[in-house]
N, C-alpha and C positions, 0 to 999 in steps of 0.2 A: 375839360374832361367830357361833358356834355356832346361835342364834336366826335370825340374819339369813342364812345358809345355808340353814337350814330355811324359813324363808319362801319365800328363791326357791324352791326346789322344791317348795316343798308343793301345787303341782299335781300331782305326782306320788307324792308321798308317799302322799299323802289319795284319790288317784282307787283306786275298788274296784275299776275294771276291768281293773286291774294285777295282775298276779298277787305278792301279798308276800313273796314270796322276789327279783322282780328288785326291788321296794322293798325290801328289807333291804340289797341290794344295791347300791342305791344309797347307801341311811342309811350303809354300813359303808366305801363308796370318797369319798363327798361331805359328808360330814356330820363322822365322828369325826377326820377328818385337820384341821380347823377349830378342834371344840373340843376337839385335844391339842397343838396346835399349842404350840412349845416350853416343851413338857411335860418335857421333858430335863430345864430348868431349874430345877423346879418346885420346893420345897417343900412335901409333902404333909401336908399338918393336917388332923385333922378336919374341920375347916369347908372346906376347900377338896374333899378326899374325898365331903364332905355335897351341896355343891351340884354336884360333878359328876353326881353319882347323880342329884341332883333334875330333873337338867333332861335327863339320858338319859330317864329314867322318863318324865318330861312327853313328850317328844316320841314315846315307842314309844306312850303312849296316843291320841296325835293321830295318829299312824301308825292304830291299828288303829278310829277310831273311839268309845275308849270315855272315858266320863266319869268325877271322878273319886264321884261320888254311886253309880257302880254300882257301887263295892266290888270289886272285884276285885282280889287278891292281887299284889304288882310279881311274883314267882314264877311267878303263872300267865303273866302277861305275858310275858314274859321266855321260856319255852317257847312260847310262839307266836310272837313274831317269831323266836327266836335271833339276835339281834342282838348283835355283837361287845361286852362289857364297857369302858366308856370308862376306868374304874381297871385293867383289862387293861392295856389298848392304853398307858396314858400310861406305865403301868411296867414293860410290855415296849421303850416307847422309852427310857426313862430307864436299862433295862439297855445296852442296846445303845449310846448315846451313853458309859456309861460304859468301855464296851470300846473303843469309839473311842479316844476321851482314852487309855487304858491303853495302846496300842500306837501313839502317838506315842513317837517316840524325836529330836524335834527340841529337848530341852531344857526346854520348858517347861514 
């Protein structure tokens, strides 16, 4: 789903005459509320940690243009968009979902 977010937007993602902080901007209000989407619930394994990572990375590289033949560091990447962390975000939701639960007091 995550991908398919990205497509529709990738007119804008991908247009250089956007300045890339309002596309980070976007990537951060359109994009990671998609692919964290209940994340509450999740499960977090390796493999599932793995391919979040893989497909943030993919898409901050389609964001800025670069391929992955030019070598470039996900580090350097990453200080150039700053673009919100998706293992962040899922595990700052998955705190807060747990605070929820916590301060039910209806029995369940």
């Amino acid at each position: 789903m995550g991908w398919a977010a990205f497509g529709k937007l990738a007119k804008i993602l991908r247009n250089w005459r956007i300045p890339l902080h309002l596309r980070v901007k976007v990537f951060d209000q359109c994009i990671l509320p998609v692919l964290t989407y209940g994340a509450q619930t999740w499960t977090f394994t390796k493999q599932t940690v793995t391919k979040l990572q893989v497909t943030q990375r993919a898409m901050e590289r389609s964001m800025l243009g670069i391929s992955l033949r030019d070598r470039i560091r996900n580090e350097e990447i990453r200080k150039i968009t700053k673009v919100t962390d998706v293992i962040d975000r899922a595990a700052r939701l998955k705190w807060d979902y747990a605070g929820h639960a916590e301060r039910r007091n209806d029995g369940r």
